[in-house]
N, C-alpha and C positions, 0 to 999 in steps of 0.2 A: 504494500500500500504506500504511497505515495507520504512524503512526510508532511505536507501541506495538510491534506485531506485527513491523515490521521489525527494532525493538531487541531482541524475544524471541528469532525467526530467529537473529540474528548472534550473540545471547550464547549460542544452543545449540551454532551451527558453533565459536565459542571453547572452550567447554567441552568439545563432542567432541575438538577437536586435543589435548586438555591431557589428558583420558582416555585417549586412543590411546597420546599419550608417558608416559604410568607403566603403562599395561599392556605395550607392547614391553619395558620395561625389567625388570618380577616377571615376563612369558612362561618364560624358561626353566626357574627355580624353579619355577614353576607346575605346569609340565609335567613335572618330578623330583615332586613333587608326586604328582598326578595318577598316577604309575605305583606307587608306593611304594601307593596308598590301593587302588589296582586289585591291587595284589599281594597284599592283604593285609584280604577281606572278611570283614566279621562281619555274624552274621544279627538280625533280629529280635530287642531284650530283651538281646543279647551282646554290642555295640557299644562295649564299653569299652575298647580300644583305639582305636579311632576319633575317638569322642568325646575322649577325651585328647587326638590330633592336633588335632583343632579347639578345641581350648581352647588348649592352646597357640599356633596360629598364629594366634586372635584377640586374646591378651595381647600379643602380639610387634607385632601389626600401630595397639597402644594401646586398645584397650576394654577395657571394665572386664568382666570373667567372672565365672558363676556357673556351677557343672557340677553334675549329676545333679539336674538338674529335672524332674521326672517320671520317675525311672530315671536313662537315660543321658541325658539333653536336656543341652543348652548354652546357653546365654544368654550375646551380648556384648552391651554399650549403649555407641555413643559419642555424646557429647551434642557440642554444638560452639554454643551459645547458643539464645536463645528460637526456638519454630517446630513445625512440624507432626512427628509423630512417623511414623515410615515401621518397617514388622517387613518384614525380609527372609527368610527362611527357606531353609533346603536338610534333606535327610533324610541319612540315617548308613548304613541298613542294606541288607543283601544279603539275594539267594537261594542258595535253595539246589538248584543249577545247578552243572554238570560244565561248564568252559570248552571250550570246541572253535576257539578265534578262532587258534589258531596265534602269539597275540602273543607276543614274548621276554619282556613283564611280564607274562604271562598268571596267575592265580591256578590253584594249584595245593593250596591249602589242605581242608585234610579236618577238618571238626569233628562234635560231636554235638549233636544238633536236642535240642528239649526233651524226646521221649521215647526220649534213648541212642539212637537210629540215628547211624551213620556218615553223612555227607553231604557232597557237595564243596558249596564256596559261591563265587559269580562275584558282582560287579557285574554283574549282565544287564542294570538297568532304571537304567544310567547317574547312580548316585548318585553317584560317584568323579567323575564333570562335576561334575554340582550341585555337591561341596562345593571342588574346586579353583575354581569359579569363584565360590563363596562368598568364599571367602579373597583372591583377587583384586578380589573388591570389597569387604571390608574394608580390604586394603591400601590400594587404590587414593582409597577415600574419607579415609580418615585422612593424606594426602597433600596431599588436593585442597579439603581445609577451607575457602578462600578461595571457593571455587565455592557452596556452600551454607550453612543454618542450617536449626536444626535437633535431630532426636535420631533416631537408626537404631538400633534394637533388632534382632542380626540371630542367631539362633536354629538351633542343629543339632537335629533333630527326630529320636527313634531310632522305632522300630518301624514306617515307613509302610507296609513293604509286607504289614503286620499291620493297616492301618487305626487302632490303637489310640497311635500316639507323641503326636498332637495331644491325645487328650482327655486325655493322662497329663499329658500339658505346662499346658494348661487347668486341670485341678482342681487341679496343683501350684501355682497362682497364679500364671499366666504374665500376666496383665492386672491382677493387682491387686498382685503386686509387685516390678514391673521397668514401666518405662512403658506405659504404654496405647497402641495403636496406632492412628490416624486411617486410616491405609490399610496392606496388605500387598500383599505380590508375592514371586511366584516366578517358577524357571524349570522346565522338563523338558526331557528330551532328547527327540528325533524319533528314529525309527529310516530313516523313509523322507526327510528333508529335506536340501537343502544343506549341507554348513558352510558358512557367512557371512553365513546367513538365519536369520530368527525370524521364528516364524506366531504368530497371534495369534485369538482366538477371543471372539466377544463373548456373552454371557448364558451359558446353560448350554455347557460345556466337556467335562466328564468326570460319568458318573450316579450315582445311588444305584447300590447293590449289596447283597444279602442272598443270602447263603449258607445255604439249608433243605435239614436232611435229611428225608426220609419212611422211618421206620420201616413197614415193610407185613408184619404178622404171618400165620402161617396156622398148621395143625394138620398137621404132618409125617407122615411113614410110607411104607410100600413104595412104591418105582415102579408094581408091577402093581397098584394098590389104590387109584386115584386117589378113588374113592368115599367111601371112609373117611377122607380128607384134606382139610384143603382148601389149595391149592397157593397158595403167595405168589408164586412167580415169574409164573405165569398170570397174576395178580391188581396183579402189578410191571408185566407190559407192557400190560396194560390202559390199568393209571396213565398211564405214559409217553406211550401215542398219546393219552392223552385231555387230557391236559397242553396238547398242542398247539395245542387250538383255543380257547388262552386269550391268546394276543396275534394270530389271525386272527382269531377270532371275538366276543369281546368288548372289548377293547382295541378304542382309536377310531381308525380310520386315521390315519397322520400325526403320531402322537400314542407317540412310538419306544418300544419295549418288547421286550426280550427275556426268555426261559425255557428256560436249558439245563439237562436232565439230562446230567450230565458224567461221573457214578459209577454203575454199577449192581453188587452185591452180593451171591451168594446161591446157599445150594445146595453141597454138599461131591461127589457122587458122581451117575451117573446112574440110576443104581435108588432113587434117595433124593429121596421130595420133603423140601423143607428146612421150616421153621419159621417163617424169617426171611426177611426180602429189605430192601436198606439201598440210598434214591437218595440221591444229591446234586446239589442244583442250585444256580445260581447267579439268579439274576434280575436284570436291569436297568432301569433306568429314570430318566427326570429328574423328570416331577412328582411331591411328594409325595399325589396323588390317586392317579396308576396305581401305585404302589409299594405302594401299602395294596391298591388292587387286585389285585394281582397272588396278592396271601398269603392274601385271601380268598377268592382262585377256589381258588386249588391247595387250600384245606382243604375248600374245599365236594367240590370235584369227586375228592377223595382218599377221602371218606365217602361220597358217593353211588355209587363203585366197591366200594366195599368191600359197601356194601350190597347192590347187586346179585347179589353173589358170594355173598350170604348168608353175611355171618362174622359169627358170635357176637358179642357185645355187648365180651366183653372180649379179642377178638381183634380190636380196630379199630384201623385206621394211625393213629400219631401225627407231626405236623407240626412239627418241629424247628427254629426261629429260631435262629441262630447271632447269638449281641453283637458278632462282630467284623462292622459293617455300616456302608460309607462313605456317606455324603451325598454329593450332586449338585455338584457346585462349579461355583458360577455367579460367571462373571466382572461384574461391573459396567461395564457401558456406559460410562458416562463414564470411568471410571477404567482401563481398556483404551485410550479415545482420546487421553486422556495418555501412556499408556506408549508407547505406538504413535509417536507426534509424539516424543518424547523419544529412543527408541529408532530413529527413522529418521532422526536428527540426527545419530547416530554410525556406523551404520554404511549407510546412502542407505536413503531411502523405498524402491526396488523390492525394497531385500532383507530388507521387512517389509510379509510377505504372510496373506493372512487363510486363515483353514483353520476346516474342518468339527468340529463338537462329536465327538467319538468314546465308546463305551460303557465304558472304561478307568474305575475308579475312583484316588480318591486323595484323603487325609484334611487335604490343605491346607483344605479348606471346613470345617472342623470352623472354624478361626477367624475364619467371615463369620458361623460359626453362634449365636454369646451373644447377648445382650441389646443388647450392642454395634452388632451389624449392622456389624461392621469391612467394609469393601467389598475384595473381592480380585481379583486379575489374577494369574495363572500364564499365562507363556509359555510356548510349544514351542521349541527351540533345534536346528537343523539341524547334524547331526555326522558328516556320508557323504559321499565326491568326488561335484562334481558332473558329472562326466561317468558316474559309476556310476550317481546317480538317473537321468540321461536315459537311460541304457540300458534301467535298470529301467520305466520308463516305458513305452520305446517298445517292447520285445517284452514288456509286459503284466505282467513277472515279477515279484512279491513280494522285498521285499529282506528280510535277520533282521530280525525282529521284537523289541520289547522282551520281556524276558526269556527270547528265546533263546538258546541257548550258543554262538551263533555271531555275536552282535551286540559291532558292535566298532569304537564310536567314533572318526575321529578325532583324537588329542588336542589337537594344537597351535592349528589355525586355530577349533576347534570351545572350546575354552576361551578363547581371544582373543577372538572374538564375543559370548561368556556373560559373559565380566567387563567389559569395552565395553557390552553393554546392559544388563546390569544396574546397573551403576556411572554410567550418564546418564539409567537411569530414575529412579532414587533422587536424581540432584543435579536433575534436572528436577521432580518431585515436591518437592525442600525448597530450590527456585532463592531466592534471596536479592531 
């Protein structure tokens, strides 16, 4: 072996040991932590108790803080001398989700969404990990200063599961005034993974997303009188089945793409044809070629029904783009086989396994997205016993899912893991 690489080897096994021992020691705070953040979610844009907590346990832990950067955003920076700059990231907010997990710190919280509905809100989609294990590796770096050089920029992002926290953080001058980052990383939580593992995913990870509504008008009047009408519901399920032969039949094999109608809309009574009829779809995909694709088929083939149907010129569907719309997040190759070698130094190569891209969005790629070309890595983090996965495994059965009301982390070994890899990717990435 090479004496370089053997000296890089030994100085990762030293540094994991020295990692392990300041995370057993913040573990239990962590995990007080971690139930307090779970007790107590805020949704999208209302994260201002949260954010609070994280500004505070990033001054306490010694980084310098700035709060409501784009909203509720956070920004800590510890510099520790000259070196590559690393942005670590975790997100703030919840849904809004009825908890069903039976936990004793279960959220039991009832707020009002932005248009006054009542709504319970849960961590479903394991932010309350993300940011205990954010904090743990603030701690834990500001400990272990002798290990690295360097400057970590490490960021609470509000609104992710809005898609819009990142580009708030971005125009608020998250790169141009707070350090510039050379590389980012996160983490997510797995619903189906070990604790003690982290998967890892190279190039495309999670896809673009666009939410389109299709308004489909028509000329209402009696049930017995269909002649005199022209019926939007007819003219809705037309849409619908024709929608479909738009990632079977023009979409390129192999080439992943989805098109759900998720909503359909219309019609008060049954002797009543309606007026109106209202879809909602979602669409997926990672190239930015099939993602344009996809908006042009659905407007072609939403007009060429309409026409058929013979509706008047100003009775034509209109095709609704939604701005809340995530980009693809593509991990960078190299910078994944970093994290991966760093991250299998703390806790053993086999419990850093690689897994498949999935059609999930999430607005960490907003920050690979500038002029910059910042290269990013978001890991999966394994948070379920593993004799629960093997079960699940072997009679075929789905475990909760993220953001259902029944998905229900465990805390302790599943935050020991998250602040252990994240905390040796980041000393591995700014290694002295």
């Amino acid at each position: 072996m090479k004496p370089f690489l053997l000296s890089l080897l030994v100085g990762s096994s030293l540094a994991a040991a020295e990692v392990s021992s300041v995370v057993k020691q913040e573990l239990p705070s962590l995990v007080t932590l971690y139930k307090e953040l779970h007790a107590n979610p805020e949704l999208s844009l209302h994260e201002t108790e949260t954010a609070a907590c994280i500004a505070k346990e990033l001054r306490e832990a010694g980084l310098e803080v700035t709060e409501n950067v784009g909203g509720h955003g956070v920004v800590g920076v510890l510099k520790n001398g000259d070196g590559p700059v690393i942005l670590v990231r975790t997100d703030l907010d919840a849904l809004p989700v009825k908890e069903q997990t039976g936990a004793p710190y279960a959220s039991t919280k009832v707020v009002k969404d932005d248009l006054g509905r009542e709504v319970s809100v849960m961590h479903a989609c394991g932010h309350d990990i993300h940011m205990t294990s954010f904090v743990g590796t603030a701690r834990a770096l500001s400990k272990l200063k002798d290990q690295w050089q360097g400057t970590v920029v490490m960021i609470g992002q509000p609104a992710e599961e809005r898609v819009l926290g990142a580009r708030f953080m971005l125009r608020a001058g998250l790169f141009s005034k707070f350090p510039k980052p050379d590389k980012a990383i996160a983490l997510h939580c797995s619903s189906d993974m070990a604790h003690g593992t982290v998967g890892i995913v190279e190039g495309f990870a999670l896809a673009n997303v666009d939410s389109v509504e299709i308004v489909v008008k028509g000329v209402g009047g009696h049930g017995s009188m269909p002649h005199l009408c022209k019926d939007p519901i007819v003219l809705a399920s037309q849409i619908v089945l024709a929608l479909q032969t738009i990632v079977s039949r023009e979409v390129k094999p192999g080439d992943p793409a989805v098109v759900t109608v998720g909503s359909i809309h219309g019609g008060t009574k049954s002797n009543i044809i309606s007026d109106e009829v209202r879809l909602q779809l979602t669409l997926r995909s990672y190239k930015k070629e099939t993602r344009q694709q996809l908006v042009d088929s659905i407007k072609r083939i939403v007009k060429a029904q309409a026409e058929s149907a013979n509706m008047p010129a100003d009775k034509m569907p209109e095709v609704l783009l939604s701005d809340d719309r995530a980009t693809a997040l593509y991990n960078q190759p190299e910078l994944c086989q970093e994290v991966r070698q760093y991250i299998g130094a703390a806790i053993g190569a086999e419990n850093v396994i690689t897994r498949e891209p999935v059609m999930g969005a999430e607005d960490f790629s907003e920050y690979g997205m500038t002029k910059d070309k910042v290269p990013l890595c978001m890991f999966w983090l394994g948070t379920q016993p593993p004799t629960v996965v093997a079960a699940a495994k072997e009679k075929g059965t789905p475990l909760p899912s993220l953001h259902s009301p029944y998905f229900k982390p465990v805390p302790e070994p599943s935050i020991e893991t998250g602040v252990r890899a994240m905390t040796s990717a980041v000393i591995g990435l700014l290694k002295k």
